[in-house]
C-alpha positions in Angstrom: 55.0 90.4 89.3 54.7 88.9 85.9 54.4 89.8 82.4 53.8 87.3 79.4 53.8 87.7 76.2 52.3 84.9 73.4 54.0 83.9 70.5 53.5 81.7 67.5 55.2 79.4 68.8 52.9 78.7 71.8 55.8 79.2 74.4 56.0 82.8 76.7 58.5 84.5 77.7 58.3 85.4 81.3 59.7 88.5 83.4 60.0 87.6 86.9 61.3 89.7 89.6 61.1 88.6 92.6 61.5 89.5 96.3 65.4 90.0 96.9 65.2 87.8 100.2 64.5 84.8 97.7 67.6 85.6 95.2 69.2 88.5 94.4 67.5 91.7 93.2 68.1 91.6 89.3 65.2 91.2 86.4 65.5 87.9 84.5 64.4 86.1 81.1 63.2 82.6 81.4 61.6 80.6 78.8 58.5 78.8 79.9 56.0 77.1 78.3 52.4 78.0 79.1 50.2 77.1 81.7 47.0 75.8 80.4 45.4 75.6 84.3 46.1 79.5 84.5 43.7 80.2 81.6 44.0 82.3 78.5 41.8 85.2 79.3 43.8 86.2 82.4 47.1 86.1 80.8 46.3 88.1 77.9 44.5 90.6 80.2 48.0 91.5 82.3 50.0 91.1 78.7 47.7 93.9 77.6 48.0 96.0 80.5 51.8 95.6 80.8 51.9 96.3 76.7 50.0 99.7 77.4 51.5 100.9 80.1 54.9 100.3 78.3 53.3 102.0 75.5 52.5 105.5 77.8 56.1 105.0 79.3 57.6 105.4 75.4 55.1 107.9 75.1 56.2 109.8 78.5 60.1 109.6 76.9 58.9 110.5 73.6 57.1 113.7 74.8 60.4 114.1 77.1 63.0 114.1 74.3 60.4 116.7 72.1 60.3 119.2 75.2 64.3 118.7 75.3 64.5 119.6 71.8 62.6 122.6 71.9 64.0 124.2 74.9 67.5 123.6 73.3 66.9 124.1 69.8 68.5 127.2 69.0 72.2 125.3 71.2 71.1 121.8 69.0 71.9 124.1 65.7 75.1 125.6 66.8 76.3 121.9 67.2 75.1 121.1 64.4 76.7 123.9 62.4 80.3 123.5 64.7 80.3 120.1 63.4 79.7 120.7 60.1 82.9 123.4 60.1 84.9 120.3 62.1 84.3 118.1 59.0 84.7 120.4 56.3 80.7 120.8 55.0 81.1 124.9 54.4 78.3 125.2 51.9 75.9 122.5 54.0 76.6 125.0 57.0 75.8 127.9 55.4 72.6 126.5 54.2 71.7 125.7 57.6 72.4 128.9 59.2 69.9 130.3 56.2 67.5 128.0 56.7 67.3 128.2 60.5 68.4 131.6 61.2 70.7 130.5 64.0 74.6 131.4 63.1 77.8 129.6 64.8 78.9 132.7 66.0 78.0 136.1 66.4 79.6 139.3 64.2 81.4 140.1 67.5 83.6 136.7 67.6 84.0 136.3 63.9 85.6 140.0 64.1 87.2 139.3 67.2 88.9 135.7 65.3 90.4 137.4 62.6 91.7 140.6 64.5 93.7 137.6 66.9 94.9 135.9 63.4 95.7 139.1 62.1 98.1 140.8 64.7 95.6 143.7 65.6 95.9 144.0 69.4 94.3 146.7 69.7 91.5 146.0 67.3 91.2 142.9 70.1 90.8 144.7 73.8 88.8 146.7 71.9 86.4 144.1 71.2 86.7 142.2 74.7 83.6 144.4 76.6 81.5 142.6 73.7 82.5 138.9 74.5 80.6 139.0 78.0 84.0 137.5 79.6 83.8 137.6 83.9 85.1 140.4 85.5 87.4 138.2 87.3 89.2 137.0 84.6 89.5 140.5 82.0 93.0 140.8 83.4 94.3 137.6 82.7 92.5 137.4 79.3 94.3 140.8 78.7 97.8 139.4 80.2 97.6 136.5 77.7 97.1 138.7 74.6 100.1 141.4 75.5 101.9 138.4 76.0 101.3 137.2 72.4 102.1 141.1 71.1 105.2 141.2 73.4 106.3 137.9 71.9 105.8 139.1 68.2 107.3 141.7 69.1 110.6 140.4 70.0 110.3 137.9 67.0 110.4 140.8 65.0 113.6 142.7 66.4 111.5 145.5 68.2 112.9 145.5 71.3 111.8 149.2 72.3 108.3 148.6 70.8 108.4 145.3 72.9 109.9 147.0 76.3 107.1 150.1 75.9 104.4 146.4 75.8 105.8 145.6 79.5 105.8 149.3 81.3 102.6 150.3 79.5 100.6 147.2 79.0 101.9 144.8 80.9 102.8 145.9 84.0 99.8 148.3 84.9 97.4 145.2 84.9 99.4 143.5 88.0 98.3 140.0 87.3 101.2 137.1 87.8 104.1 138.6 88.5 106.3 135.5 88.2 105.5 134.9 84.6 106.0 138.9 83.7 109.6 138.4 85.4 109.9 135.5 82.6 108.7 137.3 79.9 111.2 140.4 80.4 114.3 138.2 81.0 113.1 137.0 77.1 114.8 140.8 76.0 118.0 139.7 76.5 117.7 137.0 73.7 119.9 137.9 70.7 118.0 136.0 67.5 114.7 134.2 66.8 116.5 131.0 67.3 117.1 131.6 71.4 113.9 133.2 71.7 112.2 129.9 70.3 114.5 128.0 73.2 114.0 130.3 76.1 110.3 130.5 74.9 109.6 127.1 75.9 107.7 126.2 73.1 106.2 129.3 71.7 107.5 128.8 67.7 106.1 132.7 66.2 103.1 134.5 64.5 103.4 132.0 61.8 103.3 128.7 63.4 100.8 127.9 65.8 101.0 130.4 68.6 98.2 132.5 67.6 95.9 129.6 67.1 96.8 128.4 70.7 96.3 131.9 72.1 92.4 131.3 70.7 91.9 128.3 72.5 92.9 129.5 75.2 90.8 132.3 75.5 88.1 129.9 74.6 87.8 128.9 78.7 86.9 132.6 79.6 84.5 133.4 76.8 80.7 132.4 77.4 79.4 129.1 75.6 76.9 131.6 74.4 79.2 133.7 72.7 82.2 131.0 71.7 81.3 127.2 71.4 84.1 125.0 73.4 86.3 123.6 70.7 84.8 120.2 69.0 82.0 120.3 71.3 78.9 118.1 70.0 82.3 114.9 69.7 83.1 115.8 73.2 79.2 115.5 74.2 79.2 112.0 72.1 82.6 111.1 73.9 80.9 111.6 77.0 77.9 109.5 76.4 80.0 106.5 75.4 82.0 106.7 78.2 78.9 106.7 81.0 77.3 103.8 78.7 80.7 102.1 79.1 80.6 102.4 82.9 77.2 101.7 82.9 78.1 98.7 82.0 78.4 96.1 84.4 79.5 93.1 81.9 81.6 95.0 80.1 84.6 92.9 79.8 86.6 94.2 76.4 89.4 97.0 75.6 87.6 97.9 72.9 85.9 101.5 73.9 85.0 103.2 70.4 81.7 100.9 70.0 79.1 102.3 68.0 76.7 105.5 68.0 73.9 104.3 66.7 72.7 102.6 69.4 73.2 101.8 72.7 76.0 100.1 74.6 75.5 97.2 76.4 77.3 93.7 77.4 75.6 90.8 77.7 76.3 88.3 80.9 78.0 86.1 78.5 81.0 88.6 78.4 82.3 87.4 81.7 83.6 83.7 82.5 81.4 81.2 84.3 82.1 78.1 83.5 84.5 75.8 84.4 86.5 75.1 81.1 89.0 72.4 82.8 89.8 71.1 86.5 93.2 70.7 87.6 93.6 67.6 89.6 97.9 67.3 90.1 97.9 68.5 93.2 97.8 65.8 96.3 96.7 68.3 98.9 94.7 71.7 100.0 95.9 74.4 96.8 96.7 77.4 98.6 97.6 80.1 96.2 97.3 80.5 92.0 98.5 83.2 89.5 98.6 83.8 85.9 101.7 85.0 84.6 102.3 88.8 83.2 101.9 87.0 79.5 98.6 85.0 80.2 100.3 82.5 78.8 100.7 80.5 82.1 99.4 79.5 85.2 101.2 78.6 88.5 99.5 76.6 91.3 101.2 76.0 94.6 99.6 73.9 98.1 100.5 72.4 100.9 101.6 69.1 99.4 105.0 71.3 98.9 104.6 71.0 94.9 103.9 74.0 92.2 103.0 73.2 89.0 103.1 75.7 85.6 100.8 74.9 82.5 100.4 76.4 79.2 96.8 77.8 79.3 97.6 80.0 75.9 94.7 77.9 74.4 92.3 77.1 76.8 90.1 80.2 76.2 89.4 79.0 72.6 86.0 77.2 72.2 87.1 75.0 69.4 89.7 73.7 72.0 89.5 70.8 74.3 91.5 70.8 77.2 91.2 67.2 78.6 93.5 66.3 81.9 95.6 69.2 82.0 99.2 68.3 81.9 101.6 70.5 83.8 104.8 71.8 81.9 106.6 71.8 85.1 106.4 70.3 88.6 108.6 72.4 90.7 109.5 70.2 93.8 112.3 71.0 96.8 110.9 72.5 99.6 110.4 70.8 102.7 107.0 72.3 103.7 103.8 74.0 102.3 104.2 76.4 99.6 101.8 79.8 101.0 102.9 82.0 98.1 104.6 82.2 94.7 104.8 85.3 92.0 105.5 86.1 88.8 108.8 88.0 87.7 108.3 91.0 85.6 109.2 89.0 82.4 108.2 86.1 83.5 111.3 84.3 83.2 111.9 83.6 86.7 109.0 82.5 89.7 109.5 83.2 93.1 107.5 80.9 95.8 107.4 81.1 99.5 107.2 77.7 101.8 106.9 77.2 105.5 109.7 75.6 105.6 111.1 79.1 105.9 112.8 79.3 102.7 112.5 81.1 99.2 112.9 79.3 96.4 113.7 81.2 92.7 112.8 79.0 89.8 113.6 79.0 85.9 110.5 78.6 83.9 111.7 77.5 80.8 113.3 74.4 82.2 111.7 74.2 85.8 115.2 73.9 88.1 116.1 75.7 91.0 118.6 78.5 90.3 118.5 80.1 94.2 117.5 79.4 97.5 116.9 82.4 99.8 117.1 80.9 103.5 117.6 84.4 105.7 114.2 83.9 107.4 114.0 81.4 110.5 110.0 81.6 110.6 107.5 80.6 107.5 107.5 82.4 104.8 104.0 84.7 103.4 104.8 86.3 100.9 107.1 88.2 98.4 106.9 90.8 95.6 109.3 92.0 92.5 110.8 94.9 91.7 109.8 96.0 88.6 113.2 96.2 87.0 113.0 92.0 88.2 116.2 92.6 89.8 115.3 92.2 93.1 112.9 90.9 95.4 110.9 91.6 98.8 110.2 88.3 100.9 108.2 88.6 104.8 107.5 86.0 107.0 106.5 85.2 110.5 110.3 86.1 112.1 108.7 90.3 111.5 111.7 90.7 108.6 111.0 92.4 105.2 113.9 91.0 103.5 115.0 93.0 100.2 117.8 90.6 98.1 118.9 90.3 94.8 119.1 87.3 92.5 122.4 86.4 93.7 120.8 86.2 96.9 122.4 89.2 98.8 120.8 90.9 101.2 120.4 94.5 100.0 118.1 95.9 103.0 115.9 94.7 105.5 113.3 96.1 108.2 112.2 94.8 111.2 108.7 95.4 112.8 105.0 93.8 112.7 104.5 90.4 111.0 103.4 91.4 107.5 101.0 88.9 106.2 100.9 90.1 102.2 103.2 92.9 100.2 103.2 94.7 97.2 105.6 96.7 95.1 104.3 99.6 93.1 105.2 99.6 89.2 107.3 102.9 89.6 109.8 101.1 92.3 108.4 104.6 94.9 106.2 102.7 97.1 105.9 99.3 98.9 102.7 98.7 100.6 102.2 95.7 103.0 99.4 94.7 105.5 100.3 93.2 108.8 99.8 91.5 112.2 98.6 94.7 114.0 95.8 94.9 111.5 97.6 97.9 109.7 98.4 98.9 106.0 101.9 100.6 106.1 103.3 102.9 103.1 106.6 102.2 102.9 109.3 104.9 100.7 111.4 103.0 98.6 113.3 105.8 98.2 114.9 105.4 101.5 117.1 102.0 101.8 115.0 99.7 104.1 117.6 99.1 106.3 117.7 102.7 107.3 114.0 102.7 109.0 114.2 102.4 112.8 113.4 98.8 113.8 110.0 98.9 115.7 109.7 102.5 115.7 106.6 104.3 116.7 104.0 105.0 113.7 104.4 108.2 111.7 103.0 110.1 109.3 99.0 109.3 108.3 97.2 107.5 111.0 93.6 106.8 111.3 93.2 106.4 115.4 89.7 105.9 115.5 88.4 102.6 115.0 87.2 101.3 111.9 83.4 100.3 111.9 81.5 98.2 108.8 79.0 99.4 107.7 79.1 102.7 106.0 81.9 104.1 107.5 84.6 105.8 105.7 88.4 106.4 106.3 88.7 110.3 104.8 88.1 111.2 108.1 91.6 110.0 108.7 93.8 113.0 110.2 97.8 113.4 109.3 100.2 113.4 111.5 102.4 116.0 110.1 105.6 115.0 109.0 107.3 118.2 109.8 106.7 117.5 113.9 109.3 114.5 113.1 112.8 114.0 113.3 114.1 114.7 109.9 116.2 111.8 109.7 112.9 109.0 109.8 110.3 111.4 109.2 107.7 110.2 105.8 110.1 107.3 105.6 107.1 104.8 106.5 103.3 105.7 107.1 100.9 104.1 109.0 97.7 104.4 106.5 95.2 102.8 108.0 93.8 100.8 111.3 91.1 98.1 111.7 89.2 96.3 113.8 89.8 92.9 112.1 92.6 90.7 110.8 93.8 91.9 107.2 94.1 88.8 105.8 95.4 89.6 101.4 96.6 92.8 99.6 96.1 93.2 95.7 97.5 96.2 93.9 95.6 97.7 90.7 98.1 97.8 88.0 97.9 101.7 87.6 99.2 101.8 91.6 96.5 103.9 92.0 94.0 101.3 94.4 94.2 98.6 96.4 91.8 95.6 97.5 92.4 94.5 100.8 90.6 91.6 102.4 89.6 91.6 106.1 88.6 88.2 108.2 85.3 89.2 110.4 84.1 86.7 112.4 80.6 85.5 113.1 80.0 88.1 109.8 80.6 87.4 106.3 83.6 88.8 104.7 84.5 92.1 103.5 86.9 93.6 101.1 88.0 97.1 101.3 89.2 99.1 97.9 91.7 101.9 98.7 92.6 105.4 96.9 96.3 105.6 97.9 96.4 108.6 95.9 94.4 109.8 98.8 96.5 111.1 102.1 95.5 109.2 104.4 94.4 106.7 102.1 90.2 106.5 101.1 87.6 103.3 101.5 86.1 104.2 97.7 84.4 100.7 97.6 83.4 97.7 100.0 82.4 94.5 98.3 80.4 92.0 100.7 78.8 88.5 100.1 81.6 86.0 100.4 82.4 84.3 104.0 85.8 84.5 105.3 85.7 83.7 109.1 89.2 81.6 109.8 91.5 81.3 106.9 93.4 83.7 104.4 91.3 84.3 101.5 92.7 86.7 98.6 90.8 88.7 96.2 92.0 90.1 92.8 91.2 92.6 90.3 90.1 91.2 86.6 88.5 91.9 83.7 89.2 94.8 81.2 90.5 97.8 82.1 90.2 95.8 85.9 86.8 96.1 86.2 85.8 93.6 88.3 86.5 91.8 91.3 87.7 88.5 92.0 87.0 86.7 95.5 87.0 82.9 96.7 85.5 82.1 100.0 85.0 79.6 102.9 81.3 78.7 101.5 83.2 76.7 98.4 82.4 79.7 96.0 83.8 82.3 94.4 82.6 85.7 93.9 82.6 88.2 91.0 81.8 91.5 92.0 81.1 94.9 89.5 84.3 97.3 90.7 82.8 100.6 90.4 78.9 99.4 92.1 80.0 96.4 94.3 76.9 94.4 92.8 77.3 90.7 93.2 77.1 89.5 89.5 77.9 85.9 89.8 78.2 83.4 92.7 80.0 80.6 90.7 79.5 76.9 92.4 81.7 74.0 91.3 84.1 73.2 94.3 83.8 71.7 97.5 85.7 73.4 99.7 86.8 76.5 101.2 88.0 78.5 97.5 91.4 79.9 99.2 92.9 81.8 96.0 92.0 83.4 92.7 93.7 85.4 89.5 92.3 86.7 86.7 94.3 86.0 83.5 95.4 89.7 82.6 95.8 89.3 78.7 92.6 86.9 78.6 90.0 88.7 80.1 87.5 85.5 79.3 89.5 83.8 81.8 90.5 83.4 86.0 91.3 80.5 87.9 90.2 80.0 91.7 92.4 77.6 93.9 90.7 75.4 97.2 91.2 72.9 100.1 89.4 70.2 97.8 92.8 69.6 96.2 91.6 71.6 92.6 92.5 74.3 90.4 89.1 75.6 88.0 89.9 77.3 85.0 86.6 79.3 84.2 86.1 81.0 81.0 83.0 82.7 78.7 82.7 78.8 76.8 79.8 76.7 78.1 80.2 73.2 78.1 78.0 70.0 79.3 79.7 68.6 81.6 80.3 72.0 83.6 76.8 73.4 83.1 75.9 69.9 85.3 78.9 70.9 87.5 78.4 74.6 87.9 
């Protein structure tokens, strides 16, 4: 289907949208010039019948939004007049209400307000039959003014006044006995000054307490009767928020856009194009990562090298980054280098080789300060405590190693050969993937060398096979920890089973998700995302496209707020994915190999790097340039 429309300028711009078996389903603006051999008559005919049917659609929404606004008219008003209290118009509000005969709130509220701000209880249950509150909640509404009397009471010195409150008031209602146990243990205060500290907050009749009382009555009181507090913001709050969601280039922190019009991002929000290719390394590039900062960006390969460059400018278009030049070429182990991260500070680097070894690097001046050699198979990976003091290294031998930066061995646990690891930012939880194509919750609480070396799984386990397609893992039953021993029960959990290999692990940085990539063969790829607040954990997203068959391919969370996702793959290309829809929004072209690694820069969100076997590093950002438009 096509639409054009002529301009002055003899050019038309074309809609095309095409079948999704040809390219991806999306609707895209090209700039074409006309076709004379097509003839006039017949474009203008479907550029008039594409303008009028556009024209009935505005009409349909037009006729839409006027039946909208006359079947909410009368709640439209109240908003209106709520907002004008909010902002301090009093004579504009009272103008409206005149004008429209529509008041904020009825003679029953207004006189139920002032009796709360006043101190007449009674005055208030009095008034309560008129506020149309469920007949589920009365008691509590009543429990939560008699509190407020009983309070004042005390405040006042009234302590008979205040006990006659609990047996005649109080107590008859039998609504939460734990907090009327609270309130009567409040008589054995001796001043105002005590009761403000055993209150927990409460600070009298004139401070605030009465005010908050009101609001929280609000949540039992009908909308019709009491508007929630700040309502028509909230409503506007909530429309910028789905907008922002909505969104699926929106790359930027900044949330407050404005209300005037719509929300969108254009595609030119997120990077790519290749801003600079690294060419230092000799060999395949196996792994790349930004450091906390932004500022710089490690890449490690099999020729047993890692180099660190300053990439703080290469996200500026005025900029020109040449031959990058590393600031560092970190060279001693005796193998290929399968691993390297970042210390909290970013002082310190950490890499794993195959030579079986860990090596812990200074950044500022790029020397060796310790060599961790406790494995006797390759090293896969490692992770950092969050306090940087110590550090969690597996490899092949089935050890999870914890040591410090002396180099001591502070715990260790045997079991199945984990292939990636991650340490959550509260130090609570360690999650790793490994060999029997499981993701295992480990408690850091517990010192790692107390778990039972290859001990049966406990806790959440998912026993029936994984399928994938649209299969999901809440079906996932629990074990019951209280069935254990008490002495290894919740101490590690077996989350999750699969049919595949579970090749790379990726934490979000609020420790809430995690992206875990699974090897398929004779299928393309698939990466899992993970609600670990979930028990057993919850499949929330699966992102397909990319091909990973043979080798370890990681994926990465990017973008603002993380809202995107970051794959390479074995077809040379790498994959940026929408988070929240799992839409395919780029397939970026540029190297030619298998793209084994990726990070996305988590200060400069116009920025990620990708790592492959053709012996490059691409920097990509939001800046076009000539020579990588030819390349991409």
């Amino acid at each position: 289907i096509s639409v054009r429309i002529f301009c002055r300028s003899k050019k038309v711009y074309q809609w095309n949208t095409e079948s999704p078996s040809r390219k991806r389903r999306r609707v895209e603006m090209t700039l074409k010039e006309p076709n004379i051999e097509e003839g006039t008559s017949r474009s203008s005919s479907t550029s008039v019948g594409q303008i009028q049917a556009t024209s009935s659609t505005q009409l349909e929404a037009a006729n839409g939004l006027d039946s909208f606004q006359d079947r909410h008219r009368g709640a439209i008003v109240r908003l209106m007049l709520q907002s004008l209290q909010a902002l301090g118009y009093k004579e504009s509000l009272h103008k409206l209400e005149e004008e429209s005969g529509v008041l904020l709130q009825s003679q029953h509220i207004n006189q139920f307000r002032n009796c709360i701000l006043a101190g007449q209880w009674s005055e208030v249950i009095n008034l309560l039959p008129n506020l149309k509150i469920d007949p589920h909640n009365i008691k509590h509404v009543k429990f939560l003014i008699y509190e407020q009397k009983f309070m004042e009471l005390l405040e006042m010195g009234d302590r008979m006044q205040a006990v006659q409150c609990v047996r005649k008031e109080l107590t008859p209602l039998m609504h939460d006995a734990n907090s009327l146990h609270k309130l009567t243990a409040l008589l054995m205060c001796k001043d105002q000054k005590s009761l403000y500290k055993r209150s927990g907050g409460w600070d009298g009749k004139s401070g605030d307490s009465r005010q908050i009382l009101i609001k929280a009555l609000h949540n039992y009181i009908s909308s019709d009767q009491l508007l929630p507090e700040s309502r028509l913001f909230q409503l506007l709050h909530q429309a910028q928020l789905y907008q922002q969601q909505n969104c699926i280039y929106h790359n930027t922190l900044i949330s407050d856009f404005s209300l005037l019009q719509d929300h969108t991002c254009t595609r030119s929000s997120v990077p790519q194009y290749t801003r600079c290719v690294i060419r230092t390394h000799g060999d395949e590039v196996w792994f790349v990562a930004f450091s906390h900062s932004g500022q710089y960006l490690a890449t490690a390969g099999k020729d047993q090298r890692c180099f660190i460059f300053d990439v703080s400018r290469w996200a500026d278009p005025s900029f020109q980054p040449g031959e990058p030049i590393p600031l560092h070429c970190l060279e001693g182990h005796l193998d290929s280098i399968s691993f390297l991260a970042w210390s909290p500070d970013d002082s310190l680097l950490v890499t794993c080789s195959q030579d079986c070894s860990c090596r812990v690097w200074n950044v500022q001046n790029g020397e060796c300060v310790l060599k961790f050699t406790r494995h006797s198979e390759p090293v896969l990976a490692a992770a950092w405590y969050p306090d940087g003091q110590y550090i969690v290294s597996a490899a092949q031998d089935k050890y999870v190693y914890k040591w410090d930066l002396q180099g001591k061995v502070k715990g260790k646990h045997c079991g199945a050969r984990v292939n990636d690891i991650s340490v959550s930012k509260d130090s609570k939880r360690m999650v790793t993937i490994d060999s029997d194509k499981r993701i295992v919750n480990y408690n850091l609480q517990h010192p790692l060398d107390k778990l039972p070396e290859h001990e049966a799984t406990r806790g959440y386990m998912n026993n029936s096979r994984e399928r994938h397609d649209d299969s999901d893992d809440g079906d996932a039953q629990s074990d019951g920890d209280g069935e254990h021993d008490s002495a290894t029960a919740g101490l590690y959990k077996t989350i999750h089973r699969a049919n595949d290999s579970l090749t790379s692990l990726c934490l979000s940085d609020d420790g809430h998700y995690i992206l875990v990539n699974k090897a398929i063969s004779e299928k393309r790829g698939c990466i899992h995302l993970y609600d670990i607040r979930h028990r057993p954990f919850k499949v929330t997203q699966k992102y397909a496209g990319h091909v990973q068959k043979r080798f370890v391919i990681r994926s990465c969370f990017g973008g603002a707020n993380q809202l995107f996702v970051l794959s390479g793959s074995e077809d040379h290309k790498v994959y940026v994915y929408h988070r929240e829809t799992a839409k395919t929004l780029f397939t970026l072209k540029g190297h030619s190999n298998v793209v084994n690694s990726v990070a996305w820069n988590p200060r400069v969100h116009e920025m990620f790097a990708s790592a492959s076997d053709d012996h490059t590093v691409r920097v990509w950002t939001t800046v076009p340039t000539d020579w990588a438009d030819a390349d991409n």
